[in-house]
C-alpha positions, 0 to 999 in steps of 0.5 A: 894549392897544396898536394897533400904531400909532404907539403909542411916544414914544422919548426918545433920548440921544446921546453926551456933550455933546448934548441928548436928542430926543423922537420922539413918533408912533414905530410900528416901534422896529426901523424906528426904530433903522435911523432912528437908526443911518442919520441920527442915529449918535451915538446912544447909547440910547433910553428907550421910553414909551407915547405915550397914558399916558406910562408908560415901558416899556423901555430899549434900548441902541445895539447891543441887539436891539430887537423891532418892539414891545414886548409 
């Protein structure tokens, strides 16, 4: 079970052209996506992976509702 701790890594792809970034300590993934939307607005979406195994767990794209967790 997940601590609700900074228990995220979030790879992010950003319009054609530019090279994706990894974000490896992400707690909120809402609070994350006002992140992207205020400094990086040229993302596209992110791919959501528990940052302890490394197992991917959701995909989100720009305009989807994104929850504060993944249950």
């Amino acid at each position: 079970m997940l601590k609700k701790k900074n228990d995220y890594s979030v790879l992010v792809f950003f319009e054609k052209g530019s090279k994706p970034k990894k974000w490896q300590y992400v707690n909120k993934l809402n609070g994350f996506k006002m992140f992207l939307n205020r400094d990086h607005s040229t993302w596209q979406y992110m791919n959501v992976y528990n940052r302890r195994s490394g197992d991917f767990m959701r995909q989100f794209k720009r305009d989807a509702f994104i929850p504060p967790f993944i249950e």
